[in-house]
C-alpha positions in Angstrom: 112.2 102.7 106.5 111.3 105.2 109.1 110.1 108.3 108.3 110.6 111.8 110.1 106.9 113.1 109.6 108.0 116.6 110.9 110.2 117.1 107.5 107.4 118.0 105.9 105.2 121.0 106.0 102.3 119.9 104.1 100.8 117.4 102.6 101.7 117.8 99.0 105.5 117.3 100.3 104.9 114.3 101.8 103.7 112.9 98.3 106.1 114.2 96.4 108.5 112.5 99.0 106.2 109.4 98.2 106.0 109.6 94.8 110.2 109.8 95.0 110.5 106.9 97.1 108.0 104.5 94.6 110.2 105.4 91.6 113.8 104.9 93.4 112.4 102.0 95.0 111.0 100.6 90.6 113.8 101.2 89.3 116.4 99.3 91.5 117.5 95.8 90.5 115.0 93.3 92.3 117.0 90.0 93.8 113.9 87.6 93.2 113.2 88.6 89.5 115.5 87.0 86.6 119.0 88.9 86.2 117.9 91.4 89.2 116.1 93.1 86.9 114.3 96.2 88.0 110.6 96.1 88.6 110.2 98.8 85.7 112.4 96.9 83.0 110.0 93.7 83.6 107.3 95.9 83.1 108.2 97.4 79.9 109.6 94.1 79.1 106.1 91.9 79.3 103.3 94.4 78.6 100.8 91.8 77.1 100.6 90.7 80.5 99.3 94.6 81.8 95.2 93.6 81.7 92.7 96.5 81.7 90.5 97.3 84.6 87.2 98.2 83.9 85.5 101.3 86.1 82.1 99.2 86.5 84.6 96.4 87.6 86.2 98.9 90.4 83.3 100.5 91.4 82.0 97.0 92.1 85.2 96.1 94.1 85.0 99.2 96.1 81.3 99.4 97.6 80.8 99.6 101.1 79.3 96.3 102.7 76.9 96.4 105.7 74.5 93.8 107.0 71.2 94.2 107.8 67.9 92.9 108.8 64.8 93.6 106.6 61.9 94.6 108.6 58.1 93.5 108.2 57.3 96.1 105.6 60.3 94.9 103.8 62.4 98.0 104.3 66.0 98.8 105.8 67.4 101.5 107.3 71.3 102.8 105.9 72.6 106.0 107.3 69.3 107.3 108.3 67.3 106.4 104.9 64.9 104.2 104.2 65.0 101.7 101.3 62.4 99.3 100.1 64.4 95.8 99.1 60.5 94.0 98.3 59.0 91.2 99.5 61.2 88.0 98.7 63.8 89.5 101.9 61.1 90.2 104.9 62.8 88.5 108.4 66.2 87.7 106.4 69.7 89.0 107.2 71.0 90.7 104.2 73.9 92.1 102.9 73.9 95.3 101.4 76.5 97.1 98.8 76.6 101.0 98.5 78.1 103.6 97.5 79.3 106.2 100.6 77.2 108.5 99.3 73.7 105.9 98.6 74.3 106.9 94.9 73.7 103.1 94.0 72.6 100.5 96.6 72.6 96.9 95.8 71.4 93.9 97.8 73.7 91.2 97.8 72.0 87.8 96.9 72.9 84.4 95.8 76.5 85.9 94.8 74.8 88.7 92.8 74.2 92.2 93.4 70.2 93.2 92.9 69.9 97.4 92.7 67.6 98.6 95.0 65.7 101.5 94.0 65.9 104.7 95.6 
């Protein structure tokens, strides 16, 4: 589908054109699902199979990933701040896990992320 970006005047027209589109796009019979169902209908129709998403889950899923280098002192550097990630990391290449705005910061170790504290 190609889309004429110039239709719209702002933003909120462009989602509601979106938002449109999604639902139209649901509710038509689907070829690969049984009877060309609709992807609605097989929702509705199975919704044991709907599994909650917890927020501490998504916030996981959604931090930022950088490497880094610990120094001597056993420190790192992310967006101009300094953070102390202790002893056990000095010369290692780490990966770090963060929220954009360094409102949690984790070091990523052994498959397990290890807050750092601020």
């Amino acid at each position: 589908m190609d889309i004429d970006y110039d239709q719209f005047k702002s933003l909120g027209e462009l989602r509601e054109f979106f938002a449109n589109y999604v639902r139209d796009k649901n509710n038509q019979p689907h070829s690969s699902l049984p009877n060309k169902i609709s992807l609605i209908d097989r929702l509705n129709s199975e919704p044991d199979m709907i599994q909650q998403v917890y927020q501490k889950r998504l916030d996981i899923a959604f931090l930022h990933r950088e490497e880094r280098c610990v120094a001597n002192d056993g420190t790192i550097k992310l967006h101009g701040r300094q953070f102390e990630t202790g002893q056990t990391t000095i010369g290692e290449r780490v990966t770090f896990r963060y929220q954009l705005d360094l409102s949690a910061i984790y070091t990523e170790w052994n498959e397990q992320l290890m807050p750092i504290q601020r």
